[in-house]
Residue, then its C-alpha position, 0 to 999 in steps of 0.5 A: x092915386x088916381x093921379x098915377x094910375x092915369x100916367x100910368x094906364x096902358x090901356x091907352x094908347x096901344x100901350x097895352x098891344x106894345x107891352x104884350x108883344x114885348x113880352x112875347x118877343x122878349x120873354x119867350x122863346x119856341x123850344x124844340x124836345x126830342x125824345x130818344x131812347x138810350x140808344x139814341x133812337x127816337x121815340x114816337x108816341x111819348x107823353x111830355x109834360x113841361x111846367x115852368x117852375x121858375x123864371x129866368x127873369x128877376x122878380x125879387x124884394x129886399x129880405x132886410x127883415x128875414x130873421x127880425x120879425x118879432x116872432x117865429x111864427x112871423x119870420x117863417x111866414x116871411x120866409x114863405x112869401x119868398x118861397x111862393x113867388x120870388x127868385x130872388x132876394x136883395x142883402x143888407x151891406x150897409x158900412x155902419x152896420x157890417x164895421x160898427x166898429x174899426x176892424x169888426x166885421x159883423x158878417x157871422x151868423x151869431x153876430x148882434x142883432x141890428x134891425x133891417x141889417x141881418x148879418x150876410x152869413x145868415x142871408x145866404x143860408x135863408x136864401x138857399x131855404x128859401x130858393x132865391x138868389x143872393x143880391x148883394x146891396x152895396x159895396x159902396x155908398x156916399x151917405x153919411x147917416x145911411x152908410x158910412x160909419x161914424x168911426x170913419x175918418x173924413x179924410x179922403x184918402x183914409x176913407x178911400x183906404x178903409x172902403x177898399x178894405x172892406x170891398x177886399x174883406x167881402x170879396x174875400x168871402x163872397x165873392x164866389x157865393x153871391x152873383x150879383x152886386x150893387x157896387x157903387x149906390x146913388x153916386x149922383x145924390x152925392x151925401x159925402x162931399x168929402x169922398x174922392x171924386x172920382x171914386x167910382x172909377x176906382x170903386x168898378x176898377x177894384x170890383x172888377x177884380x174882386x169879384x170876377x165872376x160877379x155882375x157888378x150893378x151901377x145903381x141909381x135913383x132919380x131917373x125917369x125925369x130924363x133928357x137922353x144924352x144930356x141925362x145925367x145917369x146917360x153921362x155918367x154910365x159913358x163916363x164909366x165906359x170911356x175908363x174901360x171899366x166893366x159895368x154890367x147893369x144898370x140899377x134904376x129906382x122907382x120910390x113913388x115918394x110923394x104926400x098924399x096931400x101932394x099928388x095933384x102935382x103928379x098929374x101929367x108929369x112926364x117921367x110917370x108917364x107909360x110911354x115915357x117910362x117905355x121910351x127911358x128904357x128903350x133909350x138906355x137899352x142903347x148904352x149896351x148893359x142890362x137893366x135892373x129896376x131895382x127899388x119899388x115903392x109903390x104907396x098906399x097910404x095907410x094913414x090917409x085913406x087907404x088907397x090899396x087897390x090903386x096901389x095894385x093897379x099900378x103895380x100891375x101897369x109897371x111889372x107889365x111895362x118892365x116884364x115887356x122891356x127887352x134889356x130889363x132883367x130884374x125887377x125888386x120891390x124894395x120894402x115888403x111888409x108894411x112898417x118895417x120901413x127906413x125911417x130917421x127924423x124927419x124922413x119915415x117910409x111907412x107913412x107911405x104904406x109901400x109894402x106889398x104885405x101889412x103889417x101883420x103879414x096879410x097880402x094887399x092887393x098889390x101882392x096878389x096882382x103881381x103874383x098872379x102876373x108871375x105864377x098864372x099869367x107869366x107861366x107856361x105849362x104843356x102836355x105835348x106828343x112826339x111825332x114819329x120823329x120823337x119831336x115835339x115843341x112848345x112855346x114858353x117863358x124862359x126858365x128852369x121847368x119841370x118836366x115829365x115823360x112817360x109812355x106805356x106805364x113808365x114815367x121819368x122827371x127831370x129838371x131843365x133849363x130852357x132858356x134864350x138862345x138855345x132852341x133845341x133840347x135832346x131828352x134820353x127816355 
């Protein structure tokens, strides 16, 4: 681990400086209060409290095991991490699982239990205990044994036929509960080489009218080994363009998957490098859509040494290297307890120890750094004064806050959102 954390040490090179003025620059704003009465006439001398309650910016985790862990007791502790640090939450649609049969949608909450893929009717109701928001992943995906189903016929165009379907019978449900979508998943590690092509032209064409009001995500791995223009994620976002299709963000994936015994390799390597990882966004930054790093695996080995506090070390680095870029908008660790990972013949996650909790649900390291990042050192609260014109301001992240006025005994609170692009803000007293 001592390979990575090397690459990726802010501490050198003014990486650091960069990364804090970009946040500064990008993450906050300076907000203008006016206190009135209901007259509209200004109050001087008025006692305003604002405490930021949660981000505008993404910090999220899949909830693939909300509701399947082994007990109650487990599954409200799963529920409760959400609610202490997280604003947002990634839902399983996975093909195979949501049609296990022809013409079967499993969405309903009392629909069979199928481990890491509960049911989308359940997850929007968790979601709204919790307080996060829904992410939709995915709509379509080219993975023979991770996604498509095995009753799907191989055909293209039948496959086409019943992809589009499915997309339909989502969209039909949720387009209007769920804001944001993986559309199309991993396109350049194609699995099928039977689908059409071209389908995610088609895949963003229908998206596009299904979900109207959803942001609709391209979503892709294996990309901070980049060549700018000649990279092959630059070439396909402009392929998508070039057909006039709404794509609203771009997915980029971060799984840090290598052996333990293989980690001497990493030493050095470009991608994983600070200054390279700042440079890949601000380069994609150029293609004009906003940026999710949406899948974290950051390991720690659990079955060979144990290497949780590097783990959090360079958690830490990557959140504040991606908090600090300007077109990035969410960042999502992807398994969040450890042992309850993907894992098939062959290929099994937990050997990595991704997660940000064990398996008993105690927090690591790297769960305690990152949510000291967002409730302690990424958060605002101010105690301010209005002037004799009843104005005060403040600077402060971009978010929802609670905020309290009081003057001479009285008190009233009240909820706001104070958010880029707008700077000044009435409150009637």
């Amino acid at each position: 681990m001592r390979e990575w954390l090397e690459n990726l040490d802010i501490s050198k090179n003014n990486m650091s400086e960069i990364v804090n003025e970009g946040i500064e620059k990008h993450r906050k704003g300076t907000f203008h209060l006016k206190v009135t009465d209901e007259s509209s006439q200004p109050l001087d001398g008025v006692s305003v409290t604002v405490s930021l309650k949660k981000h505008a910016f993404q910090f999220g985790a899949n909830a693939f095991m909300a509701g399947g862990m082994e007990n109650e007791e487990k599954n409200n502790a799963y529920l409760n991490i959400f609610k202490e640090s997280f604003n947002q939450a990634t839902i399983p649609f996975f093909w195979k699982d949501d049609e296990p049969e022809k013409g079967r949608f499993r969405f309903t909450k009392d629909s069979e239990h199928i481990f890491r893929r509960p049911p989308a009717d359940y997850m929007l109701e968790w979601c709204e205990e919790a307080g996060v928001e829904p992410k939709g992943h995915n709509l379509i995906w080219n993975s023979q044994f991770a996604s498509l189903p095995k009753w799907l016929s191989r055909e293209p165009e039948e496959m086409w036929k019943y992809a589009m379907r499915r997309m339909k019978r989502i969209a039909e449900l949720y387009a209007d509960k769920i804001p944001v979508f993986d559309v199309v998943n991993e396109f350049l590690i194609r699995g099928a080489d039977n689908v059409p092509v071209d389908y995610p032209i088609e895949a963003f064409r229908r998206a596009d009218l299904l979900f109207p009001n959803t942001k609709l995500i391209a979503n892709e791995t294996r990309i901070w080994d980049f060549k700018y223009d000649a990279s092959r994620l630059y070439q396909y976002i402009n392929w998508l363009k070039s057909n006039q299709l709404r794509v609203d963000g771009i997915g980029l994936q971060c799984h840090l998957f290598e052996r333990r015994e293989e980690l001497q390799k990493v030493r050095g390597k470009n991608e994983l490098c600070a200054e390279h990882m700042i440079k890949t966004l601000d380069f994609y930054a150029t293609l004009g859509k906003d940026i999710h790093i949406s899948e974290i695996t950051v390991p720690s080995y659990p079955l060979d040494g144990n290497d949780e506090d590097d783990q959090a070390q360079i958690a830490e680095n990557l959140y504040k290297i991606w908090f600090s870029s300007e077109k990035v908008k969410s960042i999502v660790w992807w398994n969040l307890v450890d042992g309850y990972a993907f894992s098939r013949p062959n290929w099994d996650e937990n050997y990595y120890g991704g997660g940000l909790f064990r398996k008993d649900l105690s927090p690591k390291p790297a769960y305690e750094a990152i949510k000291h990042l967002i409730t302690k050192e990424w958060q605002t609260n101010e105690q301010l004064v209005t002037n004799e014109k009843g104005s005060a301001a403040f600077s402060g992240f971009y978010g929802t806050y609670n905020v309290t006025v009081s003057k001479n005994g009285m008190t009233k609170s009240l909820e706001t959102n104070f958010r880029d692009g707008k700077r000044f803000y009435t409150l009637s007293f």
